[in-house]
C-alpha positions, 0 to 999 in steps of 0.5 A, a space after each residue: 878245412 882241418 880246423 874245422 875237421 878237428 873242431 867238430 872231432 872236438 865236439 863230438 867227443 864232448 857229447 857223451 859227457 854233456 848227455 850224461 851230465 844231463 842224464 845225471 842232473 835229471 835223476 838227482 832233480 827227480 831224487 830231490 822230487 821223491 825226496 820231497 814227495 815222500 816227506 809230504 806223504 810221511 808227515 801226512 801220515 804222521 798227522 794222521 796218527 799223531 794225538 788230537 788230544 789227551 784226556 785223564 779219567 779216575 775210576 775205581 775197581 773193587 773186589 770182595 771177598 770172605 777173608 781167609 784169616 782169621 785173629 783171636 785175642 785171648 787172655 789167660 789169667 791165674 791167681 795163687 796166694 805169692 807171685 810164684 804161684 800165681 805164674 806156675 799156675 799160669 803156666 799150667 794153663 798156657 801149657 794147655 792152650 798152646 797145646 790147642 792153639 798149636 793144632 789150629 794154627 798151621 803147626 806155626 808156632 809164629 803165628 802165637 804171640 804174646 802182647 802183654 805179660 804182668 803179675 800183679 796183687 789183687 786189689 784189696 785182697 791177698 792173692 796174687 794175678 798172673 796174667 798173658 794176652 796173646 793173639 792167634 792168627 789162624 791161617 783157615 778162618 773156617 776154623 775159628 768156630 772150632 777152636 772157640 769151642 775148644 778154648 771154651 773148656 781150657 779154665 782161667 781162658 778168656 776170648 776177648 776178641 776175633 776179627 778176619 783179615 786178608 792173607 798177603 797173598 789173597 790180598 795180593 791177587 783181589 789188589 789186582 783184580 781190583 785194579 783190572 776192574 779200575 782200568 776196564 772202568 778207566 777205559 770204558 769212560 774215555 772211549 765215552 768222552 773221547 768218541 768216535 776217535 780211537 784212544 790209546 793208554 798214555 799213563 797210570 797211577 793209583 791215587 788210593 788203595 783201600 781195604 774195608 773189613 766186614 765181619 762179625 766177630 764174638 768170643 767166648 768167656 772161661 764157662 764156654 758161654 759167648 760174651 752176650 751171656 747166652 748159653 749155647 755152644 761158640 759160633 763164629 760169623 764170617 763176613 765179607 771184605 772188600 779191596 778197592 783201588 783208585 785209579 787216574 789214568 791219561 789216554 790220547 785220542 786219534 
C-alpha cells in the first residue's frame, strides 16, 4: 500500500513538468508554422515586386538657344620702308584697337589674343609688312554689331571673320536641359513598350553629346564697308545653336 502511495506521489510530481513540455513543443510547432507562413507571405510579396523584365531605350533632348558670345578675328597690318618702322606703325594701330576692343571685352584683357605676329618685305617692292591676327571674344554678342562699327574706322584693320559660341555656363545649364528632355522622352517610350506594368530607372548613360552652331557672321574691311563690298553701315546677325544630348537608358517593369 505505500508503494503505491509513493508511486502515485511519483507521478504526480512529474505532471507539471510533462504539461509544460508539452505546452513548449506546442509553441516551438507553432513557431515553426509562423516561420514558415511568414517566408511564404515575404516571398509571395517579394515575387510581386520583383522585375518582370528589363527594357533599354535611346532618346535625344535638344535645346536652342541664341549663343551669348561671340569671337572676332581680326588682322591688322602696317607697312614702312625697314622693318623698324613698319612694327612701330603697327604698334601705333594696335594702340588703338585694344584700346577699343578693351571696352567690349568685359575690361578682360584675356579675353585679347594674339595667334599670329610676322614681319615681312613686300614682294616685288621695298616696303616692309608688319602684321598681327588676333581674336576677340566678347562676352555679350549683342555687342559684336557695335564693336564692328568702331573697328571700321581704326585704318590698317581688317575684320575677317565673326562667329558666336556658347558661354561654359550657358552651355552648362542648356546640356542639362537637354539631357531632362532626353530622359522625359527615354520615359515616355518605356512606359509605351513596357504597358500596363509599372517601370522603374535602372541605368543611364549618354552615348553622344552634340553642339550645332547656327549663326550668320560677316566682317568688315579698313574703309568700313562689309566683305560683300556694300556701302552701309556694319550689321551683325545672330542665329540660334542648339545642344543635344543622346541617351541610353534601362528600366525594369513590375
Amino acid at each position: 500500500m505505500d508503494d503505491r502511495m509513493a508511486t502515485n506521489a511519483t507521478n504526480a510530481s512529474k505532471l507539471p513538468l510533462m504539461l509544460l513540455s508539452a505546452v513548449l513543443a506546442l509553441v516551438i510547432v507553432l513557431l515553426a508554422v509562423g516561420v514558415v507562413f511568414s517566408a511564404y507571405l515575404f516571398a509571395h510579396k517579394v515575387a510581386d515586386h520583383a522585375p518582370r523584365g528589363f527594357v533599354t531605350v535611346s532618346a535625344t533632348g535638344a535645346v536652342y538657344a541664341v549663343p551669348d558670345e561671340s569671337v572676332v578675328a581680326i588682322t591688322a597690318n602696317a607697312t614702312g620702308t625697314t622693318a623698324r618702322q613698319a612694327v612701330e606703325n603697327l604698334s601705333l594701330e594696335l594702340g588703338s584697337l585694344n584700346s577699343t576692343l578693351y571696352n567690349y571685352v568685359g575690361a578682360n584683357a584675356s579675353r585679347i589674343t594674339t595667334t599670329s605676329y610676322s614681319v615681312f618685305r613686300t614682294y616685288n617692292a621695298i616696303t616692309y609688312t608688319a602684321q598681327e591676327d588676333i581674336t576677340a571674344t566678347l562676352p555679350n554678342a549683342s555687342k559684336t554689331g557695335a564693336l564692328l562699327g568702331s573697328l571700321s574706322s581704326i585704318p590698317g584693320i581688317y575684320v575677317s571673320g565673326v562667329s558666336t559660341q556658347l558661354s561654359d555656363s550657358q552651355a552648362g545649364a542648356m546640356r542639362g536641359s537637354a539631357l531632362s528632355a532626353a530622359l522625359t522622352n527615354a520615359t515616355q517610350q518605356a512606359e509605351a513598350l513596357a504597358a500596363p506594368y509599372n517601370i522603374t530607372l535602372v541605368n543611364v548613360s549618354v552615348s553622344n553629346y552634340y553642339v550645332y552652331p547656327y549663326s550668320l557672321a560677316e566682317g568688315v574691311g579698313s574703309s568700313g564697308q562689309l566683305i560683300s563690298g556694300l556701302n552701309v553701315s556694319p550689321t551683325y546677325y545672330q542665329g540660334r545653336s542648339m545642344v543635344q544630348e543622346r541617351i541610353s537608358a534601362i528600366f525594369s517593369y513590375s
